[in-house]
RODO-2510 file (C-alpha; in nm, 4 decimals, decimal comma):
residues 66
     n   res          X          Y          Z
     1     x    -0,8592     3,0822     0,2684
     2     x    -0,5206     2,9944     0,4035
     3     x    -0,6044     3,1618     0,7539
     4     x    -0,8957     2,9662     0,7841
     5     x    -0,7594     2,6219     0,6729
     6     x    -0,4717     2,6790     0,9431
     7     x    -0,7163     2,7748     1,1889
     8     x    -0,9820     2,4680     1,1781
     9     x    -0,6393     2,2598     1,1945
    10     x    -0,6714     2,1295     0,8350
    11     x    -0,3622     2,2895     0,6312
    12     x    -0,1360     1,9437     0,7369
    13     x    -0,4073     1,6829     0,6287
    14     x    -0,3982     1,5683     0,3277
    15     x    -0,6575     1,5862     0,0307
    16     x    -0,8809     1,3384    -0,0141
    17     x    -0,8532     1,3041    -0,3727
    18     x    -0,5037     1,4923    -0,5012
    19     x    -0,5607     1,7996    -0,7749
    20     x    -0,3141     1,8788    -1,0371
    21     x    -0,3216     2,2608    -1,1024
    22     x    -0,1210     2,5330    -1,2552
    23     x     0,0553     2,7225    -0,9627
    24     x    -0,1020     3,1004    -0,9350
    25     x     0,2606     3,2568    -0,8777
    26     x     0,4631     3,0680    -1,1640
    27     x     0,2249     2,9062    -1,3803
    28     x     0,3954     2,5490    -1,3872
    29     x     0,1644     2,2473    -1,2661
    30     x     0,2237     2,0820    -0,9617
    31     x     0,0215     1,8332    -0,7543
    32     x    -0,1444     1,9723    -0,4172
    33     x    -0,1954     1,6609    -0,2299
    34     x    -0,2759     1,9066     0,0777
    35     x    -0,5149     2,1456     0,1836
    36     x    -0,1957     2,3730     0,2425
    37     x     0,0417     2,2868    -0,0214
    38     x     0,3828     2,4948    -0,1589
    39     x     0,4431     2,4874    -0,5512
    40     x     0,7767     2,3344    -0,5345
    41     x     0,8897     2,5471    -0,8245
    42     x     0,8357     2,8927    -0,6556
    43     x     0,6924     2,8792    -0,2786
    44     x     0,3340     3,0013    -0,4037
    45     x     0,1343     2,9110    -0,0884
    46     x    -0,2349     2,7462    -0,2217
    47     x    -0,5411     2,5999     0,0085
    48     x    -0,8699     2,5061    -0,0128
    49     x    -1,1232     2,4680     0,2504
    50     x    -1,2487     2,1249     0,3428
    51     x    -1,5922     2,1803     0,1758
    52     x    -1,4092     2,2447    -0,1454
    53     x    -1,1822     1,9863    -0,1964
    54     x    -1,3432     1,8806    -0,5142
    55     x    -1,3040     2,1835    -0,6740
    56     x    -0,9736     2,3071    -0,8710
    57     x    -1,1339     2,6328    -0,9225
    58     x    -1,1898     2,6904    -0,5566
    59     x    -0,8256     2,6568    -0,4395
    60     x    -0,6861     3,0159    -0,3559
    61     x    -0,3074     3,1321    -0,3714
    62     x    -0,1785     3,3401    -0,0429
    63     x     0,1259     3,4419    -0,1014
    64     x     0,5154     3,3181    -0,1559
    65     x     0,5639     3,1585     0,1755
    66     x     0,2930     3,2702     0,3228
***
């Protein structure tokens, strides 16, 4: 998901409602206010397509700074 985030340009703009989710790599909840946002706690790289946005359950990890 991150790939394709990064390559329609999205990953730097930012949601258009923020989500508050449990980070895939540590567990601790953080705020993604992006469509490409870092847990601050760990690095854990999460996005979520445009289409999505809405959807916590939709938002995919890809890696520690991925």
């Amino acid at each position: 998901v991150v790939d394709k985030v990064r390559m329609m340009g999205f990953n730097k703009h930012p949601l258009p409602l923020p989500m508050n989710l449990p980070c895939n790599g540590c567990q601790k909840e953080f705020t993604m206010t992006h469509f490409e946002t870092s847990c601050p706690e760990c690095g854990m790289v999460h996005a979520v397509t445009p289409c999505s946005a809405d959807d916590p359950a939709k938002v995919k990890a890809a890696g520690i700074g991925y």
